[in-house]
C-alpha positions in Angstrom: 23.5 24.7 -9.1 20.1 27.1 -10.1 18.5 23.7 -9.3 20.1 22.7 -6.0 18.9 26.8 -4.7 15.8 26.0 -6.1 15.2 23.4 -4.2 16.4 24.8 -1.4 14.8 27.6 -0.7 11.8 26.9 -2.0 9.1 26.6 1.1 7.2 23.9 -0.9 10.1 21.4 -1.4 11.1 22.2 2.4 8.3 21.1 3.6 7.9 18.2 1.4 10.9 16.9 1.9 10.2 16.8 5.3 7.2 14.8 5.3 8.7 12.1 2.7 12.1 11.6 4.4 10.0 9.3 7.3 7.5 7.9 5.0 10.3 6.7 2.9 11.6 5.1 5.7 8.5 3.6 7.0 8.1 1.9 3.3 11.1 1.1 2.8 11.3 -1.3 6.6 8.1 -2.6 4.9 9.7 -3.4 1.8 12.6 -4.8 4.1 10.3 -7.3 6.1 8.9 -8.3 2.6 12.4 -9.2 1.1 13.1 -10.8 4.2 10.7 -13.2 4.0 11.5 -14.1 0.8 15.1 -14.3 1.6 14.8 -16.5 4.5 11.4 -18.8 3.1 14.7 -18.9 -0.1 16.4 -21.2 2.8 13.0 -23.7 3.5 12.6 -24.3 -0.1 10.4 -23.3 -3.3 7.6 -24.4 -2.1 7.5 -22.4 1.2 8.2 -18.7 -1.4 5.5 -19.5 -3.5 2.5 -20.5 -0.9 3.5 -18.0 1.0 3.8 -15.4 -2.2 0.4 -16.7 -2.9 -1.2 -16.4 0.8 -0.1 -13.1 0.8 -2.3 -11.5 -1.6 -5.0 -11.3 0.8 -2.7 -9.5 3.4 -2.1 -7.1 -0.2 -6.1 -6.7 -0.8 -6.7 -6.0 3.0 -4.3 -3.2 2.8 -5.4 -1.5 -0.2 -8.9 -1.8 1.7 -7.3 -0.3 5.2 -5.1 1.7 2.5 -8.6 3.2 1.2 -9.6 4.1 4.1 -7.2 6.0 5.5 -7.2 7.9 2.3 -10.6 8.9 3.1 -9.6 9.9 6.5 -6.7 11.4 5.2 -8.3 13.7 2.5 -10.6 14.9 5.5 -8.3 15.3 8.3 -5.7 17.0 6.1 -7.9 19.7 4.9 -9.7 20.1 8.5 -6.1 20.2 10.0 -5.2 23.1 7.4 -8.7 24.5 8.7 -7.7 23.9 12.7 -10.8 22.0 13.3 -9.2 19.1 15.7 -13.1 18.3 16.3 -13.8 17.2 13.0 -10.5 14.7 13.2 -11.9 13.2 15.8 -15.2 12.3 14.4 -13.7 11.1 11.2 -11.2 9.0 13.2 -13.9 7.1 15.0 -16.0 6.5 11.4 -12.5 5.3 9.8 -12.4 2.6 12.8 -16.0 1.4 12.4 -15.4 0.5 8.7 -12.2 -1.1 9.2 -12.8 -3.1 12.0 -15.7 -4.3 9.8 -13.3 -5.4 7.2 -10.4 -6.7 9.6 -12.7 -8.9 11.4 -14.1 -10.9 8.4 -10.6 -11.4 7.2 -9.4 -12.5 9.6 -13.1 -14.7 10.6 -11.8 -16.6 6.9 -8.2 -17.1 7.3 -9.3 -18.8 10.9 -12.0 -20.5 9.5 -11.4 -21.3 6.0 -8.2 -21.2 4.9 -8.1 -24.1 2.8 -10.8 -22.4 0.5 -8.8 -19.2 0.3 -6.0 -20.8 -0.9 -7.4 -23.2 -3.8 -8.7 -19.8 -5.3 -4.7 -19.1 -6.3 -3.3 -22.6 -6.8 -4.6 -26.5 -7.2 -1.3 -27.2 -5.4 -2.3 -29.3 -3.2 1.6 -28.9 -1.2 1.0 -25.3 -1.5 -2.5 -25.2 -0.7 -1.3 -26.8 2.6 1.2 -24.3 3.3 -0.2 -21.2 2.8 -3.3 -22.5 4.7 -1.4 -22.9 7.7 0.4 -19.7 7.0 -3.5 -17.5 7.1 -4.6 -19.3 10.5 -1.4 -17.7 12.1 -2.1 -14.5 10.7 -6.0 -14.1 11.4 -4.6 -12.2 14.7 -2.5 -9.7 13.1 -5.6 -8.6 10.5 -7.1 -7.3 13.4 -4.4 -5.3 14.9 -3.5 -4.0 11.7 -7.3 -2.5 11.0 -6.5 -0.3 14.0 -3.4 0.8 13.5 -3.6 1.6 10.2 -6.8 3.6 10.5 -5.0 6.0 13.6 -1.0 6.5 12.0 -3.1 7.2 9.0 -4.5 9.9 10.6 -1.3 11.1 12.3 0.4 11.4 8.9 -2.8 13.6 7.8 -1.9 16.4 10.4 2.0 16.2 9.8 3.3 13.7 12.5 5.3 11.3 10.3 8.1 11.1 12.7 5.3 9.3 15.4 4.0 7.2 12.3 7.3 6.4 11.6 8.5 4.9 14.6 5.3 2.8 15.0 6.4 0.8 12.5 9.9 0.9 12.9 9.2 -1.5 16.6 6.8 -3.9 14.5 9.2 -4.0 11.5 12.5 -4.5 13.5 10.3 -6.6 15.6 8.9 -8.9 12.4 12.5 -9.4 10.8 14.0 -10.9 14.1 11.2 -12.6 14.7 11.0 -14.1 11.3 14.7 -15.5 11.7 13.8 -16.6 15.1 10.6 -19.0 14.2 11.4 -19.8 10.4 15.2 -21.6 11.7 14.2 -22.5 15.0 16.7 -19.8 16.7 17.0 -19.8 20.5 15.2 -22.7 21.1 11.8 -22.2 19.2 10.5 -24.4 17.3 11.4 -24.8 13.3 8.3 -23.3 11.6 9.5 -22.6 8.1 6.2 -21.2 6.4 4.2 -20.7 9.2 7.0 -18.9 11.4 6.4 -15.5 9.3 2.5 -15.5 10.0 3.1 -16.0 13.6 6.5 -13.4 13.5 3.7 -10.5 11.8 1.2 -11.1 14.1 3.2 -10.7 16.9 4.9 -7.5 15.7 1.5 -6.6 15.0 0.2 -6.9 18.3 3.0 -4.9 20.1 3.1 -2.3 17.6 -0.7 -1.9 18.7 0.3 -1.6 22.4 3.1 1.1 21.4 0.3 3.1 19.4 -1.7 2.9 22.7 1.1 4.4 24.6 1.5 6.9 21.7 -2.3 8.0 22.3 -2.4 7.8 26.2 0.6 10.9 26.1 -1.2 12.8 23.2 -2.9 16.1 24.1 -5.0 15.7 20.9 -5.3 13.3 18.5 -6.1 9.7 20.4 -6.7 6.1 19.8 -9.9 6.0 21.5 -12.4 3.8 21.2 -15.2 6.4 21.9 -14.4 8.1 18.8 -16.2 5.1 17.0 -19.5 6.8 19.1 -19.2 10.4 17.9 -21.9 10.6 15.3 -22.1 13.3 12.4 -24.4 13.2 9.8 -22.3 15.6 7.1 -18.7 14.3 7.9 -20.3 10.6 7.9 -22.0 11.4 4.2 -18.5 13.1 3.4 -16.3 10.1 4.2 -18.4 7.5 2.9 -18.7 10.4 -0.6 -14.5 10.6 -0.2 -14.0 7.0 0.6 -16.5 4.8 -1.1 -14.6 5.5 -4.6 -11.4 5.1 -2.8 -11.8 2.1 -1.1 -13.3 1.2 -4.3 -10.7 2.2 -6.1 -7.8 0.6 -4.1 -10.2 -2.8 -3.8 -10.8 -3.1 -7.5 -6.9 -2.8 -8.7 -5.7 -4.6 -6.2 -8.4 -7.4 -6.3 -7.4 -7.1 -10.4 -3.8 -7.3 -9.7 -4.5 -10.3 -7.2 -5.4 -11.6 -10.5 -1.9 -11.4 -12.2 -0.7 -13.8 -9.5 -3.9 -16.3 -10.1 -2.6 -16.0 -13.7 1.4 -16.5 -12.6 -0.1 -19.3 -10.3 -1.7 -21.4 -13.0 1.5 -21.3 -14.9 3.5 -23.3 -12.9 5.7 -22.6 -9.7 8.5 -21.4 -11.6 6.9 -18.7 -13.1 5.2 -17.8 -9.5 8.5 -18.2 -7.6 10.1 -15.7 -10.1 7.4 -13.2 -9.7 8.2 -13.4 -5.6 11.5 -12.0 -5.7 10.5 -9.7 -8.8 7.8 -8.0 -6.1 10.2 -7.4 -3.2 12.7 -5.6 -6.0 10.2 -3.4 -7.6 8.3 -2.8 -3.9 12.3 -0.9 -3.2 12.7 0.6 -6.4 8.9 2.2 -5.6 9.6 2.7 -2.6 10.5 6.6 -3.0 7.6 7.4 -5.7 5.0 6.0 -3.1 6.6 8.0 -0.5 6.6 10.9 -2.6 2.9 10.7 -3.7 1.8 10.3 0.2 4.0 13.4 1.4 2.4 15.4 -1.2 -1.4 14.6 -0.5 -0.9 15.5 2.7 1.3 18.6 1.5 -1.3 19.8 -0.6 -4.7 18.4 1.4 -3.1 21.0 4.3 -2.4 23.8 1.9 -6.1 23.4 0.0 -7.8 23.1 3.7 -6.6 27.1 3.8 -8.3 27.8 1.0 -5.1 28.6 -0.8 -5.9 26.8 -4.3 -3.5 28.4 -6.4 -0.9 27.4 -4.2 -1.8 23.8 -4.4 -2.0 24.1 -8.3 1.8 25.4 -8.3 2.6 22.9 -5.8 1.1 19.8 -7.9 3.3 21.0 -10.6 6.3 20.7 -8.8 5.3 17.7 -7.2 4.6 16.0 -10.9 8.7 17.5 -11.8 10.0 15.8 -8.5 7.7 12.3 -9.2 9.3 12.0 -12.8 12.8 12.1 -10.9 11.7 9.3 -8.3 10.4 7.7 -11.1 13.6 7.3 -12.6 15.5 6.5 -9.9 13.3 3.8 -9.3 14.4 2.1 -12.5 17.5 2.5 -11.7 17.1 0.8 -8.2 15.7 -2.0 -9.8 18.5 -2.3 -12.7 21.4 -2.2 -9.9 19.7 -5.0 -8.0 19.0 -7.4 -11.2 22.4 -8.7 -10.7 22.4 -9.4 -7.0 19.3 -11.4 -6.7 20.3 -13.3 -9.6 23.8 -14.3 -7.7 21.6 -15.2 -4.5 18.2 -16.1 -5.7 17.6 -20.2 -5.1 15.6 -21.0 -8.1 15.2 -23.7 -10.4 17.2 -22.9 -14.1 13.3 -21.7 -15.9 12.7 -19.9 -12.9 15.9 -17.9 -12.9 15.5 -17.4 -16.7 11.8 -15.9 -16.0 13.3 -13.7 -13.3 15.7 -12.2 -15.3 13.7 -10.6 -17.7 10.8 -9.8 -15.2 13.4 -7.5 -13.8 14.4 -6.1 -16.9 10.5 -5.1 -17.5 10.3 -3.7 -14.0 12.7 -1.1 -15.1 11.0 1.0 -16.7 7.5 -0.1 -15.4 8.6 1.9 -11.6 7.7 4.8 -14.2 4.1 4.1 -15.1 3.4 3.2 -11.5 5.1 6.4 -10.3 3.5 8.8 -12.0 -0.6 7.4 -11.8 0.1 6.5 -7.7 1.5 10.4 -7.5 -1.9 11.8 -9.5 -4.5 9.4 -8.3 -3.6 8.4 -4.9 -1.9 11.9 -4.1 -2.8 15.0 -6.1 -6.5 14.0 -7.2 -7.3 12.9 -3.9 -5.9 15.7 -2.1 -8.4 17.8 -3.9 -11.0 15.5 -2.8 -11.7 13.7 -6.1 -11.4 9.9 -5.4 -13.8 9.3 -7.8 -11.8 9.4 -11.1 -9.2 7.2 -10.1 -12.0 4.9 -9.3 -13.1 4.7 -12.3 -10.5 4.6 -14.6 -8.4 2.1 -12.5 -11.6 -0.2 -12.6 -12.4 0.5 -16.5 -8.0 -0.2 -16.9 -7.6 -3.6 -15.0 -10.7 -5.2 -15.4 -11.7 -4.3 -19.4 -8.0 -4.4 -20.4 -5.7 -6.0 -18.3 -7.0 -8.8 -16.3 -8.8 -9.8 -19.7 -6.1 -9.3 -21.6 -4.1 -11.7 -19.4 -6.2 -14.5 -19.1 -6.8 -14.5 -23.4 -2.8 -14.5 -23.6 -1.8 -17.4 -20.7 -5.1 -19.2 -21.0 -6.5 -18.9 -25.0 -3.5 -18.1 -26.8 -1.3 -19.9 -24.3 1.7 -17.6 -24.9 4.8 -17.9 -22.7 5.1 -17.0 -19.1 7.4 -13.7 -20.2 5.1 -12.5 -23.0 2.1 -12.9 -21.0 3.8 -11.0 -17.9 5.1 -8.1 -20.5 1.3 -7.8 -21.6 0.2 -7.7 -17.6 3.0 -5.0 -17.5 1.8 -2.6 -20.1 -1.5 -1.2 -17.5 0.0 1.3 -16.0 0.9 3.0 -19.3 -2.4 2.6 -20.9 -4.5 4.8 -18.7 -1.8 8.0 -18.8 -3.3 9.9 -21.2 -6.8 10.0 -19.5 -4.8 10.5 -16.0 -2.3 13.3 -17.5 -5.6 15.1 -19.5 -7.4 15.5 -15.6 -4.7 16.7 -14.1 -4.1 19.3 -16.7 -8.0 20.2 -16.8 -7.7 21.2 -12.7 -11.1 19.5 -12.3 -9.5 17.7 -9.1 -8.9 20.6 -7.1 -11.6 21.5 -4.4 -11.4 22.8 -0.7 -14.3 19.9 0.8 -14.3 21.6 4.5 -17.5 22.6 5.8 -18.6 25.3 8.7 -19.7 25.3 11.8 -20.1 20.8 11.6 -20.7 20.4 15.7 -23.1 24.0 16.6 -26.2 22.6 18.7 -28.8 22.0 16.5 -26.2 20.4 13.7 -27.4 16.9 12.5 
């Protein structure tokens, strides 16, 4: 009951609360799109779950790069929303655009061009290979919707306007489920697409959830998705997002890049082992689902409150935040534990693949924990404080001089069975705690990065 007051009238949980509520929402209809797939593709066949699986890891690495940078616009905007400086959110709007339509159009230039090529990287399926190419022509369109759209609802969460956010992707995830059923079964007189019907399904949710972000901008008094943004040039708040958002692009690139490479491990152990690991992702993405929220809300929480210059109340706040992420943590697991035996009543798999799935699950209990906890520090309270740096670092030093190596000696050298080697991928997130916890408890992360007086006549 002390705890239920607490929380209650506590101003800091209020407002927290309040920002992760949407945010939870908004991942979780992601998550749901995710699972969707999966449970429909379950319908075409194996084959169709484990190309597109595969194919999909580029959609992942482009949104830990889009993810990136909207972290370093959302480290800046935060703070200079805290400050009232709507100027300054402007300017680092328009920079965020320019690198991510950089990105967004040579994805999208490969998966049109190329897609064969993409695709032998994962697999030397050839029936997969042929698949998922056709799967990354279809969605070379909705990489470039999604580099805008990210970059703007990213910086609509920064000054508080979830709800907006929120309902953006609500029209293009309703919008992508429907539209899966509709092209993957041939519903209403389309045609049967199977694979290839979810690429065309996201890039048309993609496109209209553009237009509706558009519409969102054309009625805003303030904060627009304007193309002349991209032309507003400052010299400091240029060298501060590239400072911010260089280690966190870098950051987000590396680990997912490096956990790209769990799947190229998973894929050169057979299809059973990668159609396991498919449903395995869209049950840990739910059982995350509130930890990630969590982390977000309280970046922007805390990148508000530091942006005041009130750093002892963002100290005291990232304690509580690191109490309520042990919590989601927790529940996570137990998310993941009261789906286990649900997907194994429904899941189409062959016996070994069923057998690997199992105990994947069981591993993912307790793995929502690790994840929790580093995505709350790194992605949230670190970079809040405008220190993207660390997590660069020791992600990068963790996946690539542990895990990565660690799972290509076990599958490839010492040849160990698929569930050993995937229990050896699982133990990263675990490793790098004690370095994480030790910053954190040193407070070296917690700086207010606004500047003065950034657009006076005469400023650079």
């Amino acid at each position: 009951m002390q705890m239920k007051n607490k929380l209650k009238n506590d101003p800091f949980y209020h407002q927290i609360f309040k920002l992760v509520v949407p945010i939870v929402i908004q991942n979780l209809l992601s998550a749901a799109v995710s699972s969707a797939d999966v449970v429909m593709l379950n319908y075409v066949g194996q084959s169709a779950i484990s190309a597109v699986s595969l194919a999909a890891q580029y959609a992942s690495v482009l949104f830990m790069v889009f993810y990136g940078l909207g972290t370093g616009a959302t480290i800046l905007c935060a703070q200079y929303y805290g400050k009232g400086d709507l100027r300054a959110i402007q300017a680092v709007e328009g920079i965020a655009l320019r690198f991510s339509l950089c990105f967004s159009l040579a994805f999208a230039g490969l998966a049109l061009l190329v897609p064969e090529g993409m695709m032998c990287i994962f697999t030397n399926d050839a029936e997969l290979i042929a698949i998922g190419a056709s799967y990354l022509r279809f969605m070379s369109v909705s990489y470039l919707c999604w580099g805008i759209t990210e970059v703007y609802l990213a910086v609509l969460r920064s000054i508080g306007r979830v709800m907006v956010s929120t309902a953006m992707n609500v029209i293009a995830f309703s919008l992508n489920i429907v539209l899966n059923a509709i092209f993957i079964f041939g519903l209403f007189g389309a045609p049967r697409l199977g694979a290839a019907g979810v690429a065309i399904a996201t890039s048309l949710s993609r496109l209209i959830e553009l237009g509706a972000c558009f519409a969102v901008s054309f009625f805003s008094r303030d904060i627009k998705l304007d193309f002349q943004y991209l032309f507003v040039k400052n010299k400091v708040l240029f060298s501060d997002f590239v400072r911010l958002s260089l280690p966190a692009l870098g950051n987000d690139i590396s680990w997912s890049v490096a956990f790209s490479m769990y799947s190229v491990i998973m894929g050169h152990m057979g299809t059973d082992a990668v159609a396991a690991n498919s449903f395995v992702v869209v049950v840990r993405n739910f059982g995350t689902i509130l930890c990630f929220g969590m982390a977000s809300a309280g970046g922007i929480l805390l990148g508000n409150v530091i942006g005041e210059n009130r750093l002892d109340d963002a100290r005291e706040g990232a304690k509580k935040l690191m109490k309520l992420t042990v919590i989601t943590g927790a529940i996570g697991g137990l998310i993941v534990l009261a789906a286990t035996p649900f997907v194994l009543k429904y899941a189409s798999l062959t016996e070994t693949a069923m057998h690997y799935l199992k105990y994947m699950l069981f591993i993912n209990i307790y793995y929502v924990m690790g994840a929790a906890v580093n995505t709350t520090l790194i992605a949230g309270v670190f970079r809040a404080g405008g220190d993207s740096r660390f997590g660069f670092i020791c992600d990068s030093v963790d996946m690539w001089c542990y895990a990565v190596p660690l799972g290509f000696l076990a599958a490839f050298v010492l040849k160990l069975p698929v569930l050993w080697v995937y229990f050896l991928l699982c133990t990263d997130e675990f490793v790098k705690w004690p370095w994480v916890l030790g910053h954190y408890r040193s407070g070296k992360w917690l700086h207010n990065i606004t500047r003065e007086n950034l657009f006076e006549e005469g400023q650079p």
